[in-house]
N, C-alpha and C positions, 0 to 999 in steps of 0.2 A: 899816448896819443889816442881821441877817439874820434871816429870819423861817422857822418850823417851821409846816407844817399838819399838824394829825390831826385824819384822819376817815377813819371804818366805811367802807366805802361811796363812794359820789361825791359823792352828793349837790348840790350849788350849787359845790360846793369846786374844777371844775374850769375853773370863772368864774375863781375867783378867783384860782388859779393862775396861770392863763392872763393877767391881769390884772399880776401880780408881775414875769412873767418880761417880759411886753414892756416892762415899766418899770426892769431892768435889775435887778432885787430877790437876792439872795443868797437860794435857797430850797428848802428841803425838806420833802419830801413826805411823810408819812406814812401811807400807806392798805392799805386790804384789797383797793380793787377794783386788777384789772389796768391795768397798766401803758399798754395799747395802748389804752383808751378815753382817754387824756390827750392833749389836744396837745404840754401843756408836754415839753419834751425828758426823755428817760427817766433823765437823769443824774438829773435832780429827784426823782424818785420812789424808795419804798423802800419795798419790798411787805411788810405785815406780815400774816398769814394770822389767819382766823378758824376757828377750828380745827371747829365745828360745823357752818358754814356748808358749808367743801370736804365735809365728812362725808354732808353730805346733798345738797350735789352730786353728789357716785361715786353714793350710793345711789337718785337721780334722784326722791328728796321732797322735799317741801315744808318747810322749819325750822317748828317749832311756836316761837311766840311767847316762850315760856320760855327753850328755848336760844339763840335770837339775844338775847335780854335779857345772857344769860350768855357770850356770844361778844365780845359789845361792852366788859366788864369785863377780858375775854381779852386781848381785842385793847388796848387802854389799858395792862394792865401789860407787854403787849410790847413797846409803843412806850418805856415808860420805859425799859427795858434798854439799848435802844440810842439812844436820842434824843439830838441834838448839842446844845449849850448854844446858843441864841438870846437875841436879843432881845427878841422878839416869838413868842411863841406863839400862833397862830388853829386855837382848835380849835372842835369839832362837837358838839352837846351830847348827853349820853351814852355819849358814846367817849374822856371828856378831864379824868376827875376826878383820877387818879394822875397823868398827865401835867400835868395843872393844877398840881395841889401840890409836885411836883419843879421847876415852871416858878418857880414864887413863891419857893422856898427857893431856887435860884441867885439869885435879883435880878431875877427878868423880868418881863414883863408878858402876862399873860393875857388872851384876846379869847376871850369864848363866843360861836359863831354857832349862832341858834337861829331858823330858819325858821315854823316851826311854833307854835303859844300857847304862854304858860305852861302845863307838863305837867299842873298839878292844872285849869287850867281846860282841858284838849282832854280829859283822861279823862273828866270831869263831863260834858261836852258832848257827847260820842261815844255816852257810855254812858245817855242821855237819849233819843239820835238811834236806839238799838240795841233800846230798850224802845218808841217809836212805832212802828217794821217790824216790832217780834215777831221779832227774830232775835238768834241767839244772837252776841256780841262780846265776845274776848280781850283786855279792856284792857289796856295797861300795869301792871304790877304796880308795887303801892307801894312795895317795894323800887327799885323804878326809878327811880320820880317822887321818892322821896327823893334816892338818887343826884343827879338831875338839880338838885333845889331846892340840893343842898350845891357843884353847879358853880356855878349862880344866885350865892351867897355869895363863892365864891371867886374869880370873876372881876373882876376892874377894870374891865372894860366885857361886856354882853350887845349884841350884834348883832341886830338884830331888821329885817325886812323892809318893814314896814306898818306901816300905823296901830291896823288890825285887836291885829297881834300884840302890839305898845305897849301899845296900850290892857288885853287881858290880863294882862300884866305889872303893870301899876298895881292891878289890882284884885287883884291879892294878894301885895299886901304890895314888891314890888321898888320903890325910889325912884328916881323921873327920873334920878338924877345916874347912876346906873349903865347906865342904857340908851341906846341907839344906833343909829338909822335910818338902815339902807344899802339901797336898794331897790334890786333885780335887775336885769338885764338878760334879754331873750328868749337862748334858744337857739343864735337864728339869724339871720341878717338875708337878706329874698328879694333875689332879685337883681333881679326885676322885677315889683312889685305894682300890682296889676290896681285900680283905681278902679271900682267895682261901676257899671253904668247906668242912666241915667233913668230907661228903658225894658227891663222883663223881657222877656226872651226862656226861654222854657223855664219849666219847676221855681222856686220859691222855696223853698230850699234852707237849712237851720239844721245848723249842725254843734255839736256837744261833744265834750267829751274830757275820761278820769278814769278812774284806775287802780284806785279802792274805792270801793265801789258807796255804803258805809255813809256816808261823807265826801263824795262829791259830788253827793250831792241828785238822784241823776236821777230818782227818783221824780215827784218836783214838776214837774219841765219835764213828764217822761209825762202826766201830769194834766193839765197845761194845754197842752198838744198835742192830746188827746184832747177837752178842754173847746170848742175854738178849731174840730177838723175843717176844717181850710184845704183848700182844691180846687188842685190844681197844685203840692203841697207836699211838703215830703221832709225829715225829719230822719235826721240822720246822729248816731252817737255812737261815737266811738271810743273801743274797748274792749273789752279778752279777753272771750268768751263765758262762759267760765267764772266773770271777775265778776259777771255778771250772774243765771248760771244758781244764786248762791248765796243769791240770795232769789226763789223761786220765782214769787211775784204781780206784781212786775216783768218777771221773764221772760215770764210772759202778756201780759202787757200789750203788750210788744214783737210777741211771735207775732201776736198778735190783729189789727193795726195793722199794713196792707202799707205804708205812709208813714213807718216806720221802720225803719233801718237800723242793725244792729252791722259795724262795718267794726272789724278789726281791724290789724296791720302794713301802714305806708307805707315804702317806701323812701325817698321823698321826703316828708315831713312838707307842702310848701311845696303837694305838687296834693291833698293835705285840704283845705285852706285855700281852696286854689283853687277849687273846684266846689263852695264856699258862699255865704249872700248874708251870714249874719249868725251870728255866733258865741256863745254862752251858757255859761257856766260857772256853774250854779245850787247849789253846794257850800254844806256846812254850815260846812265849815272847809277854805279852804285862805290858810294863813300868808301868800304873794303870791299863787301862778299864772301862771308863766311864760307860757302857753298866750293870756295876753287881750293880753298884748305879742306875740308871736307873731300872735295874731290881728289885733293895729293894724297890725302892719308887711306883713303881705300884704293888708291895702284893709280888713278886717270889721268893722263896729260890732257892737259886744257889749250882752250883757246877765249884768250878774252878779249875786248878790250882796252885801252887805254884810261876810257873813264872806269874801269874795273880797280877800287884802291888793290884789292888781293892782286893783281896785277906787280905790285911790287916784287912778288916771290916769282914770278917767271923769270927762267933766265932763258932768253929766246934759242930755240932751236934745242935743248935738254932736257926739259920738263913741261914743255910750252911753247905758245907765240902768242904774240899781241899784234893786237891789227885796231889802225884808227876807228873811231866812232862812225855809224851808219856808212862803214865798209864792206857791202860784200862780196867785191869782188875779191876781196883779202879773206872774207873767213870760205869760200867759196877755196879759193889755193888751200888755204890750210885743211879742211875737210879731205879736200883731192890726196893731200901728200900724204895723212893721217890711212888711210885707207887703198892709198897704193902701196903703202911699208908698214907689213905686221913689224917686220923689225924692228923701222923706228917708234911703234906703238910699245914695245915689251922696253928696249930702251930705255924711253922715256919714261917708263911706267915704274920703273925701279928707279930711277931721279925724282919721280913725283914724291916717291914713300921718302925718299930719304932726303927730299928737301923737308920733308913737313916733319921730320924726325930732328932734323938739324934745327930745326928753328924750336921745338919745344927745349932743345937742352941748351941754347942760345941767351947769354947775358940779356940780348933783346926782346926777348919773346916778355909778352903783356903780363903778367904776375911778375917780373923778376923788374920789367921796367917801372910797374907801378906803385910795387914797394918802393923801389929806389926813388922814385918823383916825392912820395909820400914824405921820404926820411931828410928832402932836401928844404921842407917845409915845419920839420918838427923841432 
């Protein structure tokens, strides 16, 4: 069996790679990003360029929304020029419609990995999320989300992360038999995680993390940070200043409030982690969230919510809770209860390790599932 990836980007895809290759898999790589972020050995890889993106690299701007829509089209019919005949196709959704449909005319089989909801339910949602801030937001254009619904059609399986994502999928229109829950793996694994204490000493400490401000709700945690006024307490959010400074009443919010922090670049991801008690990813939408596995495996019980696919691995009240979307008078309790029991902080903090410990030695866990998808197609 030999199997092609395409995709934009990195994305999850260098999981999955990395997954292939220590399983002896015959495999190549099709991507835009560089070479050198891959472990997999660079034989595997084969750089395909996005021709707007390098353009506003040199030029050292930002891509407007439009031409990466139009780079990702680019990049798709380059891969077909050169793409080797496979078995197996795993491609990325919006970078894999021309390579989809060259994959099916050889004889193959097409796998769409799509992290993220069905594209018409995250526009509708975003653009819901974009009108309660009063800020302005570049959805996806329809031209796109058609693209994508006619990948949805074409493929013989959608890859999908969560429950969360699943469940979008159903409600428009895609049928069970096509879709396919391979839930992710962290990052990273610590080398030595810290089981949090009975007894606080110092700060009780909240961390987040989230790349758009629009999508990860930190509004709401703001709010019930500010509702709560904890004494000895210190939120952390990691995250470019400049997402933040792109909704101004947020940005206040932060200034105003010495109890929060914008920390931005770790070299080591693992001492973020580490100098928290309790981890929150309060998001409108995120497809899993690597970052709440990340957070189990270095000691942190979280609080997410619902649109959080990692959300899956909480079992409320042990390792976690979950509280509905733009709730916070819910993550507002959860913070309160987090910080009035060191106890149920250490508790839970040794259920964190060992749920993120059960799930790698787990028939389910994302290598062991996605061999087995693989061998059900070869």
């Amino acid at each position: 069996m030999n199997v092609n990836i395409v995709v934009g980007a990195r994305f999850n895809a260098g999981i999955t790679a990395n997954a292939l290759v220590r399983n002896g898999v015959d495999l190549a790589v099709y991507t835009s990003s560089p070479s050198k972020n891959w472990e997999a050995d660079r034989k595997y890889i084969h750089f395909v360029p996005m021709p707007f993106r390098v353009l506003a690299s040199l030029a050292g701007k930002a891509i407007p929304g439009s031409l990466k829509e139009k780079d990702a089209i680019l990049f798709d019919r380059f891969v077909t020029l050169i793409m080797r005949k496979s078995h197996i196709l795993h491609g990325w959704a919006s970078f894999s419609l021309e390579s989809g449909k060259k994959q099916k005319r050889r004889g193959g089989i097409f796998l769409l990995d799509r992290a993220c909801p069905h594209a018409r339910y995250q526009r509708e949602l975003l653009l819901e999320e974009a009108e309660l801030l009063g800020v302005d937001y570049d959805p996806m254009s329809l031209a796109l989300m058609d693209r994508m619904e006619q990948e949805y059609q074409l493929a013989d399986k959608i890859l999908v992360p969560s429950s969360y994502t699943y469940e979008s999928f159903l409600e428009n229109g895609i049928s069970r038999d096509k879709l396919e829950i391979l839930r992710l793996d962290a990052n990273f694994t610590p080398l030595a995680p810290r089981v949090r204490s009975e007894r606080r000493n110092g700060d009780f400490v909240v961390g987040s993390i989230g790349g758009n401000i629009i999508r990860k709700g930190f509004l709401y945690l703001l709010r019930a940070w500010k509702k709560i006024a904890l004494k000895d307490a210190k939120l952390i959010i990691k995250t470019s200043q400049s997402e933040i400074d792109k909704i101004p009443f947020i940005s206040k919010l932060i200034e105003e409030d010495p109890t929060i922090e914008v920390a931005g670049y770790f070299e080591n991801i693992e001492s973020f982690y580490d100098q928290c008690d309790v981890f929150c990813l309060p998001s409108i939408d995120d497809g899993f969230g690597m970052v709440v596995l990340e957070a189990f495996a270095c000691g942190l019980p979280v609080i997410t919510t619902t649109h959080v696919g990692a959300s899956d691995f909480v079992r409320e009240g042990e390792n976690g809770f979950r509280v509905p979307i733009r709730d916070e008078d819910g993550l507002a309790e959860c913070l309160q209860r987090y910080y009035e029991d060191p106890r149920l902080v250490h508790q839970m903090s040794k259920e964190a390790i060992s749920s993120y410990h059960d799930y790698l030695e787990s028939p389910m866990n994302y290598e062991k599932s996605l061999l087995e998808l693989y061998k059900r197609f070869s």
